[in-house]
N, C-alpha and C positions, 0 to 999 in steps of 0.2 A: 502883360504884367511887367511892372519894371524888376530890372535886375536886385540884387542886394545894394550895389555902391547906389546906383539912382534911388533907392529908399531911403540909403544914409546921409544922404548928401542934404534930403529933405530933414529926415528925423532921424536925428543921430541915438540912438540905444542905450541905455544901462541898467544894469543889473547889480547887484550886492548880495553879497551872504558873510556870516559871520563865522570866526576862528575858534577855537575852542583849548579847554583843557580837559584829560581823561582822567582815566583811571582802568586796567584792566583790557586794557588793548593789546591786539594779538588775538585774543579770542574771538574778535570779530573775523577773522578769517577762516574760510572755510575748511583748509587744513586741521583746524584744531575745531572748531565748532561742531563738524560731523561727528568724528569718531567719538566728542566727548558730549552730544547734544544730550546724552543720560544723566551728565548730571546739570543741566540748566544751565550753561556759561551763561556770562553777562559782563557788560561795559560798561562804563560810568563816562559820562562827559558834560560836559554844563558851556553852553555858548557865551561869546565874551563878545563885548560892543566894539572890540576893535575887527574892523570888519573890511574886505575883501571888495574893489568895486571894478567891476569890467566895462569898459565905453566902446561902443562897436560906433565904428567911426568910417567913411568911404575911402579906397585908396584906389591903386589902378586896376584895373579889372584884369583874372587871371592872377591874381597875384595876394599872397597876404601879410600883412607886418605884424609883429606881437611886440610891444616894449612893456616892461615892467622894472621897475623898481628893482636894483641890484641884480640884471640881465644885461646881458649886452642888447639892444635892438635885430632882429632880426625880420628880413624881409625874402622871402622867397615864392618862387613860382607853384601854385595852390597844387598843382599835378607831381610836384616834385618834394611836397614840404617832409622836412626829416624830423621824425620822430624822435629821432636820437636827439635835439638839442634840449640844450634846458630848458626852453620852452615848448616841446613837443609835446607835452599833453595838451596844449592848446589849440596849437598844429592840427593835432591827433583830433578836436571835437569838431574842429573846423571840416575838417575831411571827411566827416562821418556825415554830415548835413553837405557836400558837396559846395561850399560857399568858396567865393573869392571876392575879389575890390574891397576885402574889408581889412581896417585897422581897428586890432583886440588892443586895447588900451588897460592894463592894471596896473592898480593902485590898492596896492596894501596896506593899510595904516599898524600891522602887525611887522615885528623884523623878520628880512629876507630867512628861509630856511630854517625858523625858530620854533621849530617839531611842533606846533600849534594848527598841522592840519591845511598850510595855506594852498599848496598843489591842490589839493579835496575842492579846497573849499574854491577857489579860481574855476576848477573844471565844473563846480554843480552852478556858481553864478555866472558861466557862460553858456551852458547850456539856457539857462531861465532866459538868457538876453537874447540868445536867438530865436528861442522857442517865440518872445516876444516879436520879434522882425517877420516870424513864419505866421504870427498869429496876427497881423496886418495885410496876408495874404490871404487869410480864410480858414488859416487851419489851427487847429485848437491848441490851446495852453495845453502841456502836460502837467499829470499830478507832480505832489511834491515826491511822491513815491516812486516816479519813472524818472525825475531829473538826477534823484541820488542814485538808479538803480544803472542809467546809461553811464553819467559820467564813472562812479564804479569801474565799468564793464571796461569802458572807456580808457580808463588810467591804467588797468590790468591786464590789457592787451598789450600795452606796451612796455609797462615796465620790468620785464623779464623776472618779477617775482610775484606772489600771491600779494593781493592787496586787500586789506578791510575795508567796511562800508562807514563804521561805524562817526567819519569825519564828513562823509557825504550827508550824513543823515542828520548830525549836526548842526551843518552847514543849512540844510532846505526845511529842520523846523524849530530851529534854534531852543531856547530852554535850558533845562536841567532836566536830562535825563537818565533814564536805567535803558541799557536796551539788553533783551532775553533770547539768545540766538538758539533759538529752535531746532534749526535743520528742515524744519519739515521743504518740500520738494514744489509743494503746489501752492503753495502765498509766501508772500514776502519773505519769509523763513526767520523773521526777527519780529518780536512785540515791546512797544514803549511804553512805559513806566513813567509818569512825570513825578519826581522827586522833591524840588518843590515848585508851587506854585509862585506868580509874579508876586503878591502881596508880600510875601516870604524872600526875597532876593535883598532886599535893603539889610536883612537879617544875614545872610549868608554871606555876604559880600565883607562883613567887618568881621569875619572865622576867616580872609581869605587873602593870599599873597599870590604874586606871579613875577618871580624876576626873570628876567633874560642874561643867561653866563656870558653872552657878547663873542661867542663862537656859534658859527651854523651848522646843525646835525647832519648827518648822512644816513636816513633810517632804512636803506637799502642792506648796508652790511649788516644792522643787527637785526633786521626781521629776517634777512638770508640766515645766518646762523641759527635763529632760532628755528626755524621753518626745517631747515635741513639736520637739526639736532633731535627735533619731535619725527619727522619723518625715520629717522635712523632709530625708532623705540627710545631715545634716551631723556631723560628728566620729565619722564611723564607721570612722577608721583609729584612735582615741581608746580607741572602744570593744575595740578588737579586742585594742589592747595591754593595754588593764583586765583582758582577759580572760587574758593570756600572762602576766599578772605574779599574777592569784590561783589561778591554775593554780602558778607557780613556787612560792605562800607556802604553798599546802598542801603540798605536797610537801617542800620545806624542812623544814618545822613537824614533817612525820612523819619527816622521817631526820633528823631533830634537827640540823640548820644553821640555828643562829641567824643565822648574819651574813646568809645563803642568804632568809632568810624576814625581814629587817630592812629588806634592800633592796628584796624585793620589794612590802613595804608601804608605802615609804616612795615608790617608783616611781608605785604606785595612787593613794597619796594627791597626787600634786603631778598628775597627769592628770585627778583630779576639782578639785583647784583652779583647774586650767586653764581647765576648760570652762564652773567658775561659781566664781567665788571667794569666793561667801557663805557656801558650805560649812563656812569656818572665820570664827568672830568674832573680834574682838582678842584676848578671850581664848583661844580654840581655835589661833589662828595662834603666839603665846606660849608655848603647852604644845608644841606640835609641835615649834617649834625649839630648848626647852627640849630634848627628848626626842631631837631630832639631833648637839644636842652631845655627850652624853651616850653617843651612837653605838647609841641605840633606835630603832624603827623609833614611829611614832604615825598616828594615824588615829581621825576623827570616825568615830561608830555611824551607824547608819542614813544618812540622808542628812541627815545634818548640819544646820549653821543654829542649830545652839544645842546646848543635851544634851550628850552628855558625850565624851572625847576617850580611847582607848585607846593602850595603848601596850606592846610587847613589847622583850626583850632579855636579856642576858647576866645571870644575879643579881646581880656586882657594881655592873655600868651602874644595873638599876631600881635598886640601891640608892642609888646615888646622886642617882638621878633623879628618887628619893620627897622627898625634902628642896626641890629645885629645883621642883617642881610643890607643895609643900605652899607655900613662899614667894610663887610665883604665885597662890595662889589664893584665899591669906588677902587679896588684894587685895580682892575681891569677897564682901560676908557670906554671900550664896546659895552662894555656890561651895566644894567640896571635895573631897578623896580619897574613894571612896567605899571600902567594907570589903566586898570579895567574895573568894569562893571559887566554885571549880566544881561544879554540881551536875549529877553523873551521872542523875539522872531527871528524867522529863517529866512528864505532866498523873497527879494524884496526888488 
């Protein structure tokens, strides 16, 4: 059987998966999911077409390069590769499959570190591309359910904190979804909710803004804090409301009450300012109340601290809302509107 480089050399590999924005995240982790799985948590995230693409490409054998987009390149010995760089979750999936001679090529059409999920969403489209290269060998595709559930496992092995699924899962079945973390032990431990259906996306998408503040997050220190603030017993009456009000926005969302689903993001969001208020920067806290005059609901991605700030509502509202967030943001050269749409598929 030929090596991995002797198969790239013939057929070079790629894979994709798409980026995302949430709502309600944090509860995808198990930390807070178990003890509170009584009262039904749940996540909210809707896939976006700027999308994540992995090239598995031949390099020298024994050996493997990762370059991406706002990374320095890095090339090192497959036996030796560190987990510790900033591309070490890649490192990390590479090692778990035992491969080398190969070059991970990504290309993100999202910006570098823009709490949008892209570490997730890299690690579940390189799984898919190898699993592709393995299943040229004879051995089978995995589900979409084992690529989100490895790269997971994957990323939270090494990143010295508890990790969510809930950008994995995103990432490999793209949509608009509700996900309901269960707890239970013996299946998947989460059920999905489609929120809306594709007919319905041309409709959602003019309720929908996504700017980028033009600084990149660090959502290590504030999922550390939080994680270690609920472990310590404290803001767990905090949490409990996070969880009544992304329960109310899915719901909302799906029997189409925008005001219904405006408040309850707008609820979530001042509960996570509360608890850490670095969540939002100057510019993140500017857009938000930009987006409350406005009578839109807004909210930082992922856990905040930089990256990019969402925002729902009524078509006339974002319309008006697009002007007042494009003015804010020309402030800043890094910073803009970004141009998305929703994309109904996942890892591809």
């Amino acid at each position: 059987m030929p090596s991995i480089r002797e198969f790239l050399e013939r057929t070079p590999i790629e894979a994709s998966a798409p980026c995302r924005i949430d709502m309600g995240g944090t509860l995808d982790l198990s930390t807070f999911y178990l003890p509170l799985h009584h009262l039904a948590p749940c996540t909210f995230n809707a896939a976006l077409n700027m999308r994540t693409r992995v090239r598995l490409l031949p390099h020298r054998d024994g050996r493997i390069k990762v370059s991406s987009r706002g990374f320095e390149p890095v090339d090192v010995e497959s036996r030796s590769a560190p987990f510790t760089s900033p591309v070490g979750l890649m490192l990390a999936v590479a090692s778990y499959f035992n491969i080398d001679g190969v070059h991970i090529h990504i290309d993100s059409t999202s910006p570098p570190r823009s709490a949008l999920g892209g570490s997730s969403v890299a690690a579940a489209a390189l799984v898919w591309a190898i699993g592709k290269v393995l299943a040229h060998q004879g051995r089978a595709m995995p589900s979409p359910d084992a690529v989100a559930a490895l790269a997971h496992a994957i990323e939270q092995s090494i990143a010295g904190v508890p990790c969510g699924l809930q950008d994995h899962l995103a990432a490999v079945y793209g949509g608009v979804n509700g996900w309901y973390w269960t707890g239970h032990v013996d299946d998947p431990g989460y059920v999905r909710k489609a929120i809306i259906l594709a007919d319905g996306y041309s409709d959602f998408e003019q309720r929908l803004l996504v700017a980028y503040c033009g600084v990149p997050h660090v959502s290590k220190d504030i999922n550390g804090t939080w994680v270690r603030e609920f472990l310590a017993g404290r803001h767990r009456d905090e949490w409990e409301r996070i969880i009544h009000h992304s329960q109310a926005f899915i719901a909302s969302l799906a029997g189409g009450d925008d005001q219904g689903a405006v408040t309850a993001m707008n609820a979530e969001t001042d509960l996570r300012v509360e608890m850490t208020p670095e969540v939002l920067d100057a510019m993140g806290s500017r857009l938000v109340a930009a987006a409350r005059r406005q009578q839109c609901g807004a909210r930082f991605t992922g856990a905040g601290g930089g990256g990019c700030i969402w925002a729902m509502g009524a078509p006339s509202d974002i319309a008006s809302l697009r002007s007042d967030w494009q003015a804010i943001l020309a402030t800043r050269p890094e910073a803009a509107l970004l141009d998305v749409s929703l994309d109904p598929n996942g890892i591809l």
